[in-house]
VMD Tcl script that draws the C-alpha trace (Angstrom):
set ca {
  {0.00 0.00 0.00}
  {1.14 3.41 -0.87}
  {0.16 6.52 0.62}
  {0.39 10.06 -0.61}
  {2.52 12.85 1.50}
  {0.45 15.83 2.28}
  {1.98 18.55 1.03}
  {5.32 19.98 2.25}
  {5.58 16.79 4.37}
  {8.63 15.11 2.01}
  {11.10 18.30 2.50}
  {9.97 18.18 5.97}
  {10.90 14.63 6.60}
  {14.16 15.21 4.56}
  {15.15 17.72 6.69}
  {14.35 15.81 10.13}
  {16.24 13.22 8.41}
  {19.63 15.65 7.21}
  {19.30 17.25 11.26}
  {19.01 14.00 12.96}
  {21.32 12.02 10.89}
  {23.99 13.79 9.17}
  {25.05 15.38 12.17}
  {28.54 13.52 13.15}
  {29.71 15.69 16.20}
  {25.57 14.80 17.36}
  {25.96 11.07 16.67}
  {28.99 10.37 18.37}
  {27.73 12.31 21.36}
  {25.14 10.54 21.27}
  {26.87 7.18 21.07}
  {29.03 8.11 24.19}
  {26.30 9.02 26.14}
  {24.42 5.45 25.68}
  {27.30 3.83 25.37}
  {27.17 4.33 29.46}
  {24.27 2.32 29.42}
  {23.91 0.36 26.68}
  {26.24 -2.93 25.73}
  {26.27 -4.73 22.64}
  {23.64 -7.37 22.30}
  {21.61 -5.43 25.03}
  {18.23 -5.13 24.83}
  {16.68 -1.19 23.87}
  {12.97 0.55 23.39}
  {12.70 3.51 21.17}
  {9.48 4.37 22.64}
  {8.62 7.54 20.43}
  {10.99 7.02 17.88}
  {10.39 9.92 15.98}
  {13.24 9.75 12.77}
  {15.59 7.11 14.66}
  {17.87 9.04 15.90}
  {18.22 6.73 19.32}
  {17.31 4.05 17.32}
  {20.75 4.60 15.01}
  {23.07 5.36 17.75}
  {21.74 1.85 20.20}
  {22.15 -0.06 16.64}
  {25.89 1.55 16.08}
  {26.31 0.37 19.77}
  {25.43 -2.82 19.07}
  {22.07 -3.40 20.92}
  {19.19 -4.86 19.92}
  {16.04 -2.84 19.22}
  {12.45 -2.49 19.67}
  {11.22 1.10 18.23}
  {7.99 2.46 18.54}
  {6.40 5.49 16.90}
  {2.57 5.86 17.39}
  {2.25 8.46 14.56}
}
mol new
graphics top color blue
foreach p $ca { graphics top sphere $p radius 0.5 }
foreach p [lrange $ca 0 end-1] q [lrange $ca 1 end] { graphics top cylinder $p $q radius 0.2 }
display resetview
């Protein structure tokens, strides 16, 4: 099934995507700061995963995922 984009919702969601993601300094902040927590083969919720940000950096630590985004 395909679904259409309402309008302006494509360069919105490539720009979450471009802020969230192609942010290096961001993502291996972000990996240092799980990486406290997190171990690989762990076991991580995304709850409110938004774009995947968290998601990414618990995969790059090695951890196993569940996300969840409700919209």
């Amino acid at each position: 099934m395909t679904a259409a984009l309402p309008k302006g919702s494509a360069a919105a969601l490539s720009r979450s995507l471009r802020v969230y993601h192609g942010d290096h300094a961001r993502n291996r902040a972000m990996d240092a700061l799980y990486g406290r927590f997190l171990r690989e083969g762990d076991l991580a919720f995304d709850i409110g995963a938004h774009v995947g940000d968290r998601t990414s950096s618990f995969r790059r630590l090695g951890a196993r995922v569940v996300a969840l985004e409700p919209q």
